[in-house]
C-alpha positions in Angstrom: 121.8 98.4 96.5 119.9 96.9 93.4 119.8 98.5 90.4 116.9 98.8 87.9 118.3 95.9 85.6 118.2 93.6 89.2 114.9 94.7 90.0 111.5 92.7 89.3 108.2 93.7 89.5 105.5 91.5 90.6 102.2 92.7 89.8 98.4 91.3 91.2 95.3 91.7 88.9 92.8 93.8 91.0 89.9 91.8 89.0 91.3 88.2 89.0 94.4 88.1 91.8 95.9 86.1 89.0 100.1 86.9 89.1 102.7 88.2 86.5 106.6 89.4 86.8 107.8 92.3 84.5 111.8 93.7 84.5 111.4 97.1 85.7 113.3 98.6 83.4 110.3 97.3 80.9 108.1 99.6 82.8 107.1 102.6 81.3 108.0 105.6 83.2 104.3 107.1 83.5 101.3 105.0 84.9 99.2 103.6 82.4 96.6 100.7 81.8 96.8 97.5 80.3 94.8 94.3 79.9 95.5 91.3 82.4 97.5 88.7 80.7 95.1 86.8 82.8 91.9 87.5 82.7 92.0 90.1 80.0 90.7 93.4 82.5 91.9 96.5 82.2 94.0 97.3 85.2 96.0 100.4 86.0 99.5 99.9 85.9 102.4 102.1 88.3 105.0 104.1 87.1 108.3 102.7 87.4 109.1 104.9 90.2 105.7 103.7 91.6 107.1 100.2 90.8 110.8 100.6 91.6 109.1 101.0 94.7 107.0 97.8 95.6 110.2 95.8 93.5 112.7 96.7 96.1 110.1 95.6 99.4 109.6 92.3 97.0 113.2 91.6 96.8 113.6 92.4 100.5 111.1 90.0 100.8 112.6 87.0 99.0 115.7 87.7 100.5 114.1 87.5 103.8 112.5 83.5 103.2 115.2 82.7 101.0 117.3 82.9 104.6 115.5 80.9 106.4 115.2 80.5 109.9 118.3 82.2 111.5 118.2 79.9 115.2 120.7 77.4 115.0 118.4 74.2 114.7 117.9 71.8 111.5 114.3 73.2 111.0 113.7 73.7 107.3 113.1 76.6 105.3 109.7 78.0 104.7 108.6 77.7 101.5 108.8 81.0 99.1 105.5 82.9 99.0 105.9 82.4 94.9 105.3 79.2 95.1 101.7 78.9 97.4 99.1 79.2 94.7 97.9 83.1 94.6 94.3 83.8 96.7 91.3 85.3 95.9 90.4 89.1 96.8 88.3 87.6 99.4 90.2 85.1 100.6 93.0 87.5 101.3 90.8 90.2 103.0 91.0 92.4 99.9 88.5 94.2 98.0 86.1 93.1 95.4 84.3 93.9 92.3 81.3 94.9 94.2 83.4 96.5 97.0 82.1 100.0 97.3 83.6 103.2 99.2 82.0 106.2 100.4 84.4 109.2 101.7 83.1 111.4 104.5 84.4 114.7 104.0 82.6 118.0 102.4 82.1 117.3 98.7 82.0 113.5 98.9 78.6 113.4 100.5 76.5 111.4 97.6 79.5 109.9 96.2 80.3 106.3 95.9 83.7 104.5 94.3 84.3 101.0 92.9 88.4 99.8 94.2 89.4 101.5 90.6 87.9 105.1 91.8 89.5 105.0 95.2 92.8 103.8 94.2 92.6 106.4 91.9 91.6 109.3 94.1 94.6 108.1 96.6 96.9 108.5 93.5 96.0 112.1 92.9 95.5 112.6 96.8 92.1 113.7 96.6 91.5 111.1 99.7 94.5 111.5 102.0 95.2 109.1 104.9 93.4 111.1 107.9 90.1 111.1 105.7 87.2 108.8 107.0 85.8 106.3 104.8 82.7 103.9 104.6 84.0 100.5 103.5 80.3 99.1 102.2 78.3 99.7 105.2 81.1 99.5 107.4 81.7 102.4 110.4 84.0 104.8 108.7 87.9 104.5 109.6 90.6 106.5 108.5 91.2 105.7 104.4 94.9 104.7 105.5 94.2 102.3 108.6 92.2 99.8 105.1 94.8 97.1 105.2 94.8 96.8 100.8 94.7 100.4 100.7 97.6 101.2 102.2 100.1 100.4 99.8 98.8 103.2 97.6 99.3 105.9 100.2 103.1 104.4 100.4 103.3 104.7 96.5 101.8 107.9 96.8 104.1 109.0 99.1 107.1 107.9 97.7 106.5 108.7 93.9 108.2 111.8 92.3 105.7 112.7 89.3 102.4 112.7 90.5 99.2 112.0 88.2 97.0 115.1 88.0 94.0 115.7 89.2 90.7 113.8 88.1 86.9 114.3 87.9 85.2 113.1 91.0 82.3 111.6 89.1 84.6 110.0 86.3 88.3 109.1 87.7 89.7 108.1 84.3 89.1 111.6 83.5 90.9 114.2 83.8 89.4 117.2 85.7 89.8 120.4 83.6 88.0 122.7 85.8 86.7 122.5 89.8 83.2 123.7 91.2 83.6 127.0 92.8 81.0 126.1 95.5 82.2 122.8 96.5 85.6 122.6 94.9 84.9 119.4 93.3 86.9 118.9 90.4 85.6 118.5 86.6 85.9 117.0 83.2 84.8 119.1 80.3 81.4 116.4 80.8 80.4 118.0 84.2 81.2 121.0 83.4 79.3 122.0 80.4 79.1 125.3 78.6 75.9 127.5 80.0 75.4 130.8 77.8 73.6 133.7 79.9 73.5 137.0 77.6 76.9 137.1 75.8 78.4 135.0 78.3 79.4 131.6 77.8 80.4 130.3 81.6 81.1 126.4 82.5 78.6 125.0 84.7 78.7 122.3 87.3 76.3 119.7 86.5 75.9 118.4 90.7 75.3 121.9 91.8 74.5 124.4 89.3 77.1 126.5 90.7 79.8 128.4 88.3 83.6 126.7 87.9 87.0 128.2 87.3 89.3 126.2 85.2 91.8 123.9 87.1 95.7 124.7 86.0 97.3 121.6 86.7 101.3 122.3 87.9 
């Protein structure tokens, strides 16, 4: 088995498919988001255990071409993926910056997310595998049957600290409270402070209804 100081993480820009290789003992233990050294757009970044994840399948990987065929003829070894040059979102089926999703369950009805949003709501596992989604104007599927979204489930699944939960409206957020008519979580922005009387409640600015605050584990 590998240990961390064997392992190597290679990471794909979401904005420019543009490749980079990190040790992943250099990667921090909590997710976070730095600039492509690339193209310069902020991209969100795994945890290690996220990472430690996605290293081991790449090393599987390498060791899997680096074998070549395994019939007993002459023919030569395929080349290493490393080395083809890397292809656009399009070109390799993925999603791009005008890629938008729509999730059909209660509370996601007028909502729509960018590939950051939904990646995002995956981490947190407010979209879950089973859920139907709208890829563009696509017939929904279930979120986990998306080809590039399915690697995030897996992460998901396999991470031990998970990121808490975030505003619907505003994923980078952090949702402090959740609606208690829809139970659509909040950030202290759509949930502002209503007075009525002597009463200062948190409101929820989609549908006027009153919100509890959100105690994250």
């Amino acid at each position: 088995m590998l240990a961390d100081s064997d392992l190597i993480y290679t990471f794909t820009c979401p904005s420019c498919a543009g490749n980079f290789s990190t040790p992943l003992e250099k990667i921090p233990p909590v997710q976070a988001r730095f600039p492509c050294p690339h193209c310069k757009q902020p991209m969100d970044f795994p945890s290690r255990d996220q990472a430690r994840v996605y290293a081991k399948l790449q090393a599987q990987a390498r060791v899997g071409v680096a074998a070549g065929p395994t019939t007993a003829t002459d023919s030569p070894a395929a080349p290493p993926r490393e080395e083809m040059p890397p292809l656009t979102l399009d070109e390799a089926g993925g999603p791009t910056a005008d890629t938008r999703f729509r999730v059909e369950k209660p509370g996601f009805e007028a909502d729509v997310f960018d590939r950051r949003s939904i990646r995002q709501l995956i981490r947190t596992a407010e979209v879950l595998e089973n859920d139907r989604i709208r890829v563009d104007d696509g017939e929904p599927v279930a979120a986990g049957s998306v080809k590039y979204l399915h690697s995030m489930f897996l992460m998901r699944r396999e991470a031990r600290v998970h990121p808490p939960t975030v505003c619907r409206s505003h994923t980078d957020k952090v949702a402090f409270f959740r609606c208690r008519d829809t139970g659509r979580p909040l950030c202290e922005d759509c949930a502002p402070e209503k007075k009525f009387g002597g009463t200062t409640i948190r409101v929820c600015s989609h549908c006027g209804g009153t919100s509890t605050e959100l105690v994250h584990a």
